[in-house]
DRENLO-200333 format. One line per 10 residues: number of its first residue (from 0); for each residue x, y, z of C-alpha. Coordinates in pm, 1 decimal, decimal comma, padded with zeros to 6 digits. Each point is the difference from the previous one (the first is absolute). Layout:
N
NUM> X Y Z; ...
***
This chain:
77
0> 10735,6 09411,1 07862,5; 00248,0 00043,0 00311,9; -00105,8 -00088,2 00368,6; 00025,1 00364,4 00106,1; -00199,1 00123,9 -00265,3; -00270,1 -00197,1 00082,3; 00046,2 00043,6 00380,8; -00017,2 00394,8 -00115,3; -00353,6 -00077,7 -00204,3; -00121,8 -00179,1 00290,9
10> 00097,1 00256,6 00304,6; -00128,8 00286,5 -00285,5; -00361,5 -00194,1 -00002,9; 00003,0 -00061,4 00379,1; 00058,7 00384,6 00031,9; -00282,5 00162,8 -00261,2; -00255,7 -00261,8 00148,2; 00038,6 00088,1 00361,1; 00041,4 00351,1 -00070,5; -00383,2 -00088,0 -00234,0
20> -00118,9 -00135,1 00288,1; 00061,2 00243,5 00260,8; -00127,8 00294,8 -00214,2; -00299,8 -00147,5 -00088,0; -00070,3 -00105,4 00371,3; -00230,5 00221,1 00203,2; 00210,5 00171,7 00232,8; 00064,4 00326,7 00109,4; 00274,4 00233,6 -00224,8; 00282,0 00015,8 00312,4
30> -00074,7 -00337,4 00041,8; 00044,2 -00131,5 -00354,5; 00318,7 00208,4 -00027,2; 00169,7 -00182,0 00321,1; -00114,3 -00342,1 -00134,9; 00206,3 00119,6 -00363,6; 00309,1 00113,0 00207,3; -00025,7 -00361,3 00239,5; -00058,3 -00155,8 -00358,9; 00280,9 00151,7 -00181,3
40> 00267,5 -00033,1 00288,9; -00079,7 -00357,7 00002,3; 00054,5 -00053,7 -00366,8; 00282,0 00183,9 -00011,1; 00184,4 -00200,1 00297,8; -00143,4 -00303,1 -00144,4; 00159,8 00101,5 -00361,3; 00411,9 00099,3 00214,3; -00060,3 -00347,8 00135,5; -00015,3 -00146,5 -00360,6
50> 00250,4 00227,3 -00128,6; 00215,7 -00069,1 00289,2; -00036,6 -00395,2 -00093,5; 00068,0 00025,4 -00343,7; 00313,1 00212,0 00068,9; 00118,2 -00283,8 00225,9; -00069,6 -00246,8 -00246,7; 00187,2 00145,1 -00283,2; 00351,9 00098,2 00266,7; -00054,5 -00377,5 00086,0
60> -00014,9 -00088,4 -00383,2; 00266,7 00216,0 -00106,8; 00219,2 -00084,4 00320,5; -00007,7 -00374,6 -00135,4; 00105,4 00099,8 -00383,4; 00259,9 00182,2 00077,0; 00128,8 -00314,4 00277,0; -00069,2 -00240,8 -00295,3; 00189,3 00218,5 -00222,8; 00337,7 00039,4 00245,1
70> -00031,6 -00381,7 00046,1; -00031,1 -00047,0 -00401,0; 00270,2 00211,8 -00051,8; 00243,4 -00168,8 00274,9; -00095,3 -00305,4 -00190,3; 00147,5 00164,7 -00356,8; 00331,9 00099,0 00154,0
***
């Protein structure tokens, strides 16, 4: 199983048991609905951040094949 899928599973989890939580709490209906909304934006900057990473990562990975293939091919000629 990949990284990201997992890191997907785990944000997924995080999400349904907060969002659980916070409808089962005893608060008032406008209330509960800003908590969601606070909730959700949270998750969903905290999931760009990860997807931000990860598309780093892979430029950064892909950046150094295609280096290590120019300097592999150099070597050929």
């Amino acid at each position: 199983m990949s990284s990201g899928k997992v890191v997907l599973g785990l944000l997924a989890g995080v999400a349904v048991g907060a969002l659980a939580g916070i409808l089962f709490a005893p608060a008032k209906g406008s209330k509960t609905r800003k908590r969601i909304l606070k909730k959700g934006e949270d998750y969903s900057d905290a999931l760009k951040e990860k997807f931000d990473d990860l598309v780093d990562n892979l430029t950064e990975k892909f950046e150094k094949a295609k280096e290590d293939i120019s300097g592999n091919t150099e070597k050929v000629k």
